[in-house]
C-alpha positions in Angstrom: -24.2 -38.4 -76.8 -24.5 -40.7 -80.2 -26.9 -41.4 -82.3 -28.0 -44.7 -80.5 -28.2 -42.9 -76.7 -30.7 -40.4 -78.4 -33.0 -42.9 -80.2 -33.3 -45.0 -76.3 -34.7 -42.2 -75.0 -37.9 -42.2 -77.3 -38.3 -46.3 -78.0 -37.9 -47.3 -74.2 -41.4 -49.1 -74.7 -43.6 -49.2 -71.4 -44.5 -52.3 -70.2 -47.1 -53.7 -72.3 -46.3 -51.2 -74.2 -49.1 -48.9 -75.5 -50.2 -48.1 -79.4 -50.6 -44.7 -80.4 -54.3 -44.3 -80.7 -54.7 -45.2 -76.5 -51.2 -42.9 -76.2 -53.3 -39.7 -77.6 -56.6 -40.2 -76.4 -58.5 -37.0 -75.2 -58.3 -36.4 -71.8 -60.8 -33.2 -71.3 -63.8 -32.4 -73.2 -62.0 -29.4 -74.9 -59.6 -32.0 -76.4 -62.5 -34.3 -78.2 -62.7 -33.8 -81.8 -66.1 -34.3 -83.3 -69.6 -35.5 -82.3 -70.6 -31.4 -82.6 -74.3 -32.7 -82.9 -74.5 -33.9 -79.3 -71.2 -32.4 -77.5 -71.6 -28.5 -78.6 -72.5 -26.0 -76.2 -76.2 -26.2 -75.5 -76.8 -29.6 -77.0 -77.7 -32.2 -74.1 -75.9 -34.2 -73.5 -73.5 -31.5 -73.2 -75.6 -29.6 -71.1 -75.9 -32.5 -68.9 -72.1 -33.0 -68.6 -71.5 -29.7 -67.7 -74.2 -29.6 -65.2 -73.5 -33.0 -63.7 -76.3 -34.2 -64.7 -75.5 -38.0 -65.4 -78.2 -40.8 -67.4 -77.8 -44.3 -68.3 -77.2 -43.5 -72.5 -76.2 -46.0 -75.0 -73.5 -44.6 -77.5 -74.7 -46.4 -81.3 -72.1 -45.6 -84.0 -69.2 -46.8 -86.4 -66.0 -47.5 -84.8 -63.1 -45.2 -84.0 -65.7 -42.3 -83.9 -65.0 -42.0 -80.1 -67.8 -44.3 -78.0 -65.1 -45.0 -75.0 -63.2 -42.3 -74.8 -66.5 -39.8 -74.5 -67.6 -42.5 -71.7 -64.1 -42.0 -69.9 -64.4 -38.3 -70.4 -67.6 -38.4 -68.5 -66.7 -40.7 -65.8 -63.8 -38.0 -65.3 -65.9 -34.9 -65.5 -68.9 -36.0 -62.9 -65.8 -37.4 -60.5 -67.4 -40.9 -61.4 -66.0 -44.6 -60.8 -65.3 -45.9 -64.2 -65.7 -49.4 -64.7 -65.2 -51.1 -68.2 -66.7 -54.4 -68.8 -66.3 -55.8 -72.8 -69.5 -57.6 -73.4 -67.1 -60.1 -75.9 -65.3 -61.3 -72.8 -67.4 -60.5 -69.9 -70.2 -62.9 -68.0 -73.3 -62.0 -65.7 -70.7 -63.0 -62.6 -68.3 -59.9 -64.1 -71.4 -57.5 -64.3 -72.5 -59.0 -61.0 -68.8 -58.0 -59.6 -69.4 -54.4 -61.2 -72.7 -54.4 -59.7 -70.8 -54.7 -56.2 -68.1 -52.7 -56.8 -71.2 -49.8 -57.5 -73.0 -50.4 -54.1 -69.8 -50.1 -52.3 -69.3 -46.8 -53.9 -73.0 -45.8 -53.2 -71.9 -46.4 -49.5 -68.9 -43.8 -50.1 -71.2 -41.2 -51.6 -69.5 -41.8 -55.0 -71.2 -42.9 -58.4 -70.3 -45.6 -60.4 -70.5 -45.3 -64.3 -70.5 -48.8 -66.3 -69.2 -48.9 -69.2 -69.9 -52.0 -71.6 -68.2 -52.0 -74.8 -70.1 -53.9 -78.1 -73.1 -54.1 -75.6 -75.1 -55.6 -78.3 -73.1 -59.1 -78.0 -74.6 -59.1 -74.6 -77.4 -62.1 -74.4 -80.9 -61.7 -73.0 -80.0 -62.9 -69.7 -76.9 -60.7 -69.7 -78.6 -57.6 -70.3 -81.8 -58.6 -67.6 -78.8 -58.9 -65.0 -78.4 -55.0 -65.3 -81.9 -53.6 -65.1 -82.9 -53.2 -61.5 -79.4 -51.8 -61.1 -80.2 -49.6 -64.1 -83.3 -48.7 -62.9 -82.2 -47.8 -59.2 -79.3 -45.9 -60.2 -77.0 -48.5 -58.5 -74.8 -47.9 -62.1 -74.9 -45.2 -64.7 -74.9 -47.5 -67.5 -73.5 -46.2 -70.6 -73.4 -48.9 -73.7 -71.6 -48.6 -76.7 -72.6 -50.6 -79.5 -71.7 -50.4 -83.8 -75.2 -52.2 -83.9 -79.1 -50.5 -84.2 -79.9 -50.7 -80.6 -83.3 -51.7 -81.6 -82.6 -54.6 -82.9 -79.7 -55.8 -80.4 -80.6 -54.6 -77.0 -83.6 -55.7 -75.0 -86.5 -53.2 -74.8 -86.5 -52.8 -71.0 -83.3 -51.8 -71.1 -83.5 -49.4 -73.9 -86.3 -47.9 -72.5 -84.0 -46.8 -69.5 -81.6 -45.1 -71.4 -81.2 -42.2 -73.8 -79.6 -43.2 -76.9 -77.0 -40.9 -79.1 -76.1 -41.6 -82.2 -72.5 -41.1 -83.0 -71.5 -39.8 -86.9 -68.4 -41.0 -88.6 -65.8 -37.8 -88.2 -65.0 -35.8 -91.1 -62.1 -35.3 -92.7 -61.3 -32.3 -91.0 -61.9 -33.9 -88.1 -59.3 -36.7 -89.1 -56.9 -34.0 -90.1 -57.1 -32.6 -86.3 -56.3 -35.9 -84.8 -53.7 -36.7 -86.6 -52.2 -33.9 -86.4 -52.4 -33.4 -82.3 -50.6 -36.9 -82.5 -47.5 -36.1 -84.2 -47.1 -32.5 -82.1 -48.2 -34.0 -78.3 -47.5 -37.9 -78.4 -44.9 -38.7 -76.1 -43.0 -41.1 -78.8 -43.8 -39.1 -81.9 -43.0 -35.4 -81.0 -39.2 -36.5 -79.7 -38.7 -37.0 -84.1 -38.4 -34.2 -86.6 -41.4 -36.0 -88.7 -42.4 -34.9 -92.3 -45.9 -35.8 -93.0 -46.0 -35.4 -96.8 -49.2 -33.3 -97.8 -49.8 -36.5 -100.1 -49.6 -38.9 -97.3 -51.6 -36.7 -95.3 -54.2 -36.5 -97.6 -54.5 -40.2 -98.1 -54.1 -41.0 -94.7 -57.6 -39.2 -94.3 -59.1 -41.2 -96.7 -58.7 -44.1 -96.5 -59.4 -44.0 -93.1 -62.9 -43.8 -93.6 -64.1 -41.5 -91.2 -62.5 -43.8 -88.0 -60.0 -41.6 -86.0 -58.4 -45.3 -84.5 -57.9 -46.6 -88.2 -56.0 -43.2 -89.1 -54.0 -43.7 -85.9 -53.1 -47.0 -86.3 -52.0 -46.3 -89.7 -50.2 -42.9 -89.1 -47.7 -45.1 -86.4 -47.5 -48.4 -88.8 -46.3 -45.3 -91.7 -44.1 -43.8 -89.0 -42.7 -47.2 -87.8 -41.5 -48.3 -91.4 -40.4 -44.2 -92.1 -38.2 -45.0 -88.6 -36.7 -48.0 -90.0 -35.0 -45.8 -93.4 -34.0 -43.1 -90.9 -30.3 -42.4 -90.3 -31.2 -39.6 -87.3 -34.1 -38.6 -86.1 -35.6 -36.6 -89.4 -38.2 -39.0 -90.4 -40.4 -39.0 -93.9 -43.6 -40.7 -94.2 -44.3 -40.6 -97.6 -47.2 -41.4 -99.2 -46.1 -44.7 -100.2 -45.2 -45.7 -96.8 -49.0 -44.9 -96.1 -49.8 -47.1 -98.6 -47.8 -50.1 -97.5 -49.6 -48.9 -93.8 -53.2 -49.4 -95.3 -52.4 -52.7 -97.2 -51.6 -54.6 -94.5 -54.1 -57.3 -94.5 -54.7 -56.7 -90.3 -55.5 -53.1 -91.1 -56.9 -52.4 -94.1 -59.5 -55.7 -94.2 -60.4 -55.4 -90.3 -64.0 -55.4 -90.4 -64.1 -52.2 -88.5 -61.9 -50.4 -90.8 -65.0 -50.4 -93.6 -68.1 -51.1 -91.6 -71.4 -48.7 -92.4 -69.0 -46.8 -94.7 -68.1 -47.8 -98.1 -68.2 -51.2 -98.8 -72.0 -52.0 -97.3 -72.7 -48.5 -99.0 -71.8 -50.4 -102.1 -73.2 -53.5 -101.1 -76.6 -52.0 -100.9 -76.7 -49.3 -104.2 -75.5 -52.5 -105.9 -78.5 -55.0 -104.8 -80.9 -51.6 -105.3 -79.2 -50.9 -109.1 -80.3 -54.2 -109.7 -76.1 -55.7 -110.5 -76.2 -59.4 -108.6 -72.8 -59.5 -109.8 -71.7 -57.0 -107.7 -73.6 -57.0 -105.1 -72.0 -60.5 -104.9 -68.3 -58.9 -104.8 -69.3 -56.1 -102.1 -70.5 -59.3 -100.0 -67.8 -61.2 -100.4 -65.6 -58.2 -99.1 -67.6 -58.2 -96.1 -67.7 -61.6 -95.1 -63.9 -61.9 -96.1 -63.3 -59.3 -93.4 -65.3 -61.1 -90.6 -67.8 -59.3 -91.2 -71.3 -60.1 -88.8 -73.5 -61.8 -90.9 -76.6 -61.3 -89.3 -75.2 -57.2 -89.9 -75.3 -58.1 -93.9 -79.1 -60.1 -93.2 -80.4 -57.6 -91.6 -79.6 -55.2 -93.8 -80.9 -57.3 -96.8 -84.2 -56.9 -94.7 -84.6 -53.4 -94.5 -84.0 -53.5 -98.3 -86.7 -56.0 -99.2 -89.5 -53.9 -97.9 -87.7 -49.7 -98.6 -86.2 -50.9 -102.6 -88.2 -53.7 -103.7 -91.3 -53.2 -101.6 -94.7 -54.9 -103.3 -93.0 -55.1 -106.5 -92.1 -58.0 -105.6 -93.8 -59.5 -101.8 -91.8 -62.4 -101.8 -88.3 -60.1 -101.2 -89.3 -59.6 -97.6 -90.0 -63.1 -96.9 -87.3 -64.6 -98.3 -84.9 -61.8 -96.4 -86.9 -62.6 -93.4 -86.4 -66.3 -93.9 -82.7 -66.0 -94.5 -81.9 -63.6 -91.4 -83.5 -66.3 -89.2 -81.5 -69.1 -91.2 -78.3 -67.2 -90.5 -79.2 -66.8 -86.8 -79.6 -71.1 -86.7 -76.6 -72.1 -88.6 -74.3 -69.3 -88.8 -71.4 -69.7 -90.5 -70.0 -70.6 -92.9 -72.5 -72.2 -94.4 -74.2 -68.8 -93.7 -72.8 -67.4 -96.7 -74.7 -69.8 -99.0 -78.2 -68.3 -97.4 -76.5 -64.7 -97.9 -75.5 -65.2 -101.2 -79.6 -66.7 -102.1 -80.7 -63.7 -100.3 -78.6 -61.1 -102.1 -79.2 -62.7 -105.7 -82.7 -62.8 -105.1 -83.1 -59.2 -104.0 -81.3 -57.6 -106.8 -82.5 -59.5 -109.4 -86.6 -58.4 -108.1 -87.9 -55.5 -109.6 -87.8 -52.5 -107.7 -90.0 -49.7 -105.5 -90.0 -47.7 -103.4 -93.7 -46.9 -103.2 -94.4 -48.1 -99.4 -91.0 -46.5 -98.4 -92.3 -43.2 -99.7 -96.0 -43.5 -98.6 -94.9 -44.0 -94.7 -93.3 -40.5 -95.0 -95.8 -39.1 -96.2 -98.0 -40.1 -93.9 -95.9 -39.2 -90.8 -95.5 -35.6 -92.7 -99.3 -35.2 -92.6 -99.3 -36.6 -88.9 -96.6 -34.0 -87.9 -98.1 -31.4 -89.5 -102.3 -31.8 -89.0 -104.1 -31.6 -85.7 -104.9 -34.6 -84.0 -108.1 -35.5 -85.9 -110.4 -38.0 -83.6 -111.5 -41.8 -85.3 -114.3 -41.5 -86.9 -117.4 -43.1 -85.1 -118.6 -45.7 -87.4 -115.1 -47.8 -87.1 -114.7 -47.0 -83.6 -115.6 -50.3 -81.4 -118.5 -50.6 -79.4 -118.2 -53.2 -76.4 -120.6 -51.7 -74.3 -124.3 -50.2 -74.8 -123.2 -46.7 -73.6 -121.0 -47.0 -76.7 -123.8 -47.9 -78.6 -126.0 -45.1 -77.8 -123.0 -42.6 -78.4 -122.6 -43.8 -82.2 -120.4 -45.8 -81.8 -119.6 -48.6 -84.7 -122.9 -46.8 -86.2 -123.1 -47.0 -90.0 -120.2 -49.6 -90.2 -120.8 -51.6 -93.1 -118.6 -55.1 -93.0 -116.6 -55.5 -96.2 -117.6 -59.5 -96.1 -121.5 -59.0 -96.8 -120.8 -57.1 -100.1 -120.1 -58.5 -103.5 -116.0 -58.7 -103.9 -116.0 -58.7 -100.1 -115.5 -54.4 -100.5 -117.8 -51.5 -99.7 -116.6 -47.7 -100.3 -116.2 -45.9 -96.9 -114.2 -43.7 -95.6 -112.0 -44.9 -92.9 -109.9 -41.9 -92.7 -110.9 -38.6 -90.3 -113.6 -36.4 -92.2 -110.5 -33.8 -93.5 -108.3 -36.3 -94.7 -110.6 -38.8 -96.4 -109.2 -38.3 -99.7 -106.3 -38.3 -98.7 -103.8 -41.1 -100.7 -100.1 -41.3 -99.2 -99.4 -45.0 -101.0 -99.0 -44.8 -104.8 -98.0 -47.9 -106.1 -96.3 -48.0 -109.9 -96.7 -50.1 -112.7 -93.5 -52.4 -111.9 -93.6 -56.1 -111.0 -96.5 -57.1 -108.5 -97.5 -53.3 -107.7 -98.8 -52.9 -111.3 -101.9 -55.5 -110.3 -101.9 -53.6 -106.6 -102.6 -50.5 -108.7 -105.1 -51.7 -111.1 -107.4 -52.9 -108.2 -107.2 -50.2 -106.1 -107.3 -47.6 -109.0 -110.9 -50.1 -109.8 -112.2 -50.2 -106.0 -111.7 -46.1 -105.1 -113.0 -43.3 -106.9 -110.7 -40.6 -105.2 -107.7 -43.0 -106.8 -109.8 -43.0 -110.1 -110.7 -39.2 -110.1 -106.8 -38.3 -109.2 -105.6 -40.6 -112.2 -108.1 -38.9 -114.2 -106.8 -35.5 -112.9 -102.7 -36.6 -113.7 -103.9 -37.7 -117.7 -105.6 -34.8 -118.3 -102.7 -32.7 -116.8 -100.1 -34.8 -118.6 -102.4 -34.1 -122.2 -102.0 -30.6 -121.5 -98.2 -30.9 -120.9 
């Protein structure tokens, strides 16, 4: 046998032929790498698996982290009918098939699970097509989706399903997969393959946390590495992973760096106050196809936890350019992005209202339910009346300044102050007014001078 007859055996490519990362996907629970914060013994969903105990769930996370291949995995373990729809292809008359397919299986004694991938590109109608069927348990529905499900998926259906969020996998995670792929795939373990420790090691990182992006690189490194080979020892160096990564359909595919480290950048840039960069970071984004109502969003959530009352206007003007994205898209979109992003990190900064929400939801958590006081409670009727209610109100309108000192917090927290605005932009003349209309804010400035004199 010659060289030639042994390399046949190995490249005789199935029809279509398969790419590594579908080759090597887990088939068993055992074999899934990562997600220990939902899929470790006791954790629910887990515990639901294991006691065939199916839900209509939506999987939320970055990609390559292992959305479908869980949902296949459960299909497998409850002795489920799997169906895959892709909402980026699929219609109501494909769900309405599924939907069929599901009774007739209902009439076999046999569950159906539904699987839509990128669930969140599934319009109103769309997703109102699948609640009674939801609802029923006609389907099992379980959604996977790289977008908040708040934002992206109707409430009605949310509300019928238990949503876990998926975490990027670690390193060692990444370190795993790849190397169950070169010791069990069925093209990959018939070569003698040297994975420099070099290659290895950047093979994990620039992968980003995605175990499809590592994959795909690992056989793009292994494909060139074949090319040099004269038998079937092959070296993939860590140049040859380099070349892998920096080819344009890998390494700028806007899954490869999505929630990881270019809108990480994005958004420390545009709260550090840089324009400039926060300008590049975008422009990487949008470059890679990037959503744009993604990068809008994201500009909103900003406005109100970095800039806050610093500056109001941030949140309108996010506001305004999220819904001016959602009318004229791109890519004239990117004009309205780059207004946005400009704007935002050129406001001045805080984070007061960010941290005064948590602090109030701290004291909530932590407190007994105290009851509403009776003088702001309504009063409709004259039972209510009698009982106190609304008794003592005074309205804020018939004083001078339109503002009257009461309490409107329960009797053990009234001096309680969770919003402490600072001295930057617009939140300096929020201060001074509220600091000049409340005398628990004037006694605990008192309190922080005199303890800052001692200091």
């Amino acid at each position: 046998m010659d060289l030639f007859q042994k390399e046949a055996t190995p490249w005789k490519k199935p029809a279509p032929f398969r790419p590594l990362p579908d080759r090597v996907r887990p088939q068993t629970l055992e074999e899934f790498v990562g997600q220990e914060h939902i899929l470790a013994p006791g954790k629910l969903l887990r515990e639901a698996i294991e006691h065939d105990n199916l839900m209509s769930m939506i999987f939320w996370g970055p990609p390559g982290v292992g959305k479908t291949t869980l949902a296949r995995l459960i299909a497998r373990k409850t002795k489920s009918d799997f169906v895959a729809l892709s909402a980026v292809t699929a219609g109501v008359a494909d769900v309405r098939k599924a939907i069929e397919r599901a009774k007739q299986n209902l009439r076999a004694n046999r569950r159906t699970v539904l699987f839509i991938d990128e669930i969140h590109r599934f319009n109103k109608a769309q997703q109102d097509a699948l609640l009674h069927h939801v609802e029923d348990g006609t389907v099992y529905l379980i959604g996977a989706t790289t977008e908040n499900p708040s934002f992206e998926i109707n409430s009605p259906l949310l509300s019928r399903c238990r949503v876990f969020k998926l975490e990027p996998l670690a390193p060692t995670h990444i370190e795993t997969i790849v190397t169950r792929a070169l010791e069990k795939d069925a093209v990959l373990r018939q070569f003698d393959i040297n994975l420099a420790e070099d290659a290895r090691n950047l093979l994990v990182h620039f992968s980003s946390g995605d175990a499809r992006i590592a994959l795909s690189a690992l056989e793009m490194a292994f494909q060139m590495a074949k090319e040099k080979a004269t038998d079937l020892q092959v070296t993939i160096s860590r140049e040859l992973v380099e070349q892998a990564f920096q080819s344009r359909a890998l390494f700028y595919d806007k899954k490869a760096d999505y929630h990881y480290d270019i809108i990480s950048a994005f958004i420390k840039s545009l709260r550090g106050s840089d324009p400039d960069a926060a300008l590049y970071w975008m422009a990487r984004m949008i470059d890679a196809g990037e959503d744009p109502k993604f990068i809008a969003r994201r500009m909103v959530i900003l406005a109100s936890e970095d800039v806050g009352n610093a500056d109001p206007q941030a949140l309108l003007i996010a506001t305004a350019g999220f819904q001016a994205i959602d009318v004229i898209g791109m890519p004239e979109g990117r004009i309205v992005l780059a207004q946005v992003a400009t704007y935002l990190a050129s406001a001045p900064k805080s984070n007061a209202a960010y941290l005064a929400i948590g602090k109030a939801l701290e004291d909530v958590k932590k407190s007994p339910i105290e009851p509403v006081p009776l003088h702001i409670r309504n009063a409709p009727t004259s039972l209510m009346r009698k009982m106190g209610y609304a008794e003592g109100y005074q309205y804020p309108h018939d004083f001078p300044g339109h503002f009257v000192e009461q309490s409107y917090l329960p009797e053990n927290k009234k001096n309680a102050i969770y919003y402490e605005p600072t001295e930057i932009g617009f939140e300096k003349t929020i201060k001074e007014r509220l600091t000049r209309l409340w005398k628990k804010r004037r006694l605990k400035l008192k309190r922080s001078d005199e303890e800052n004199r001692k200091t």
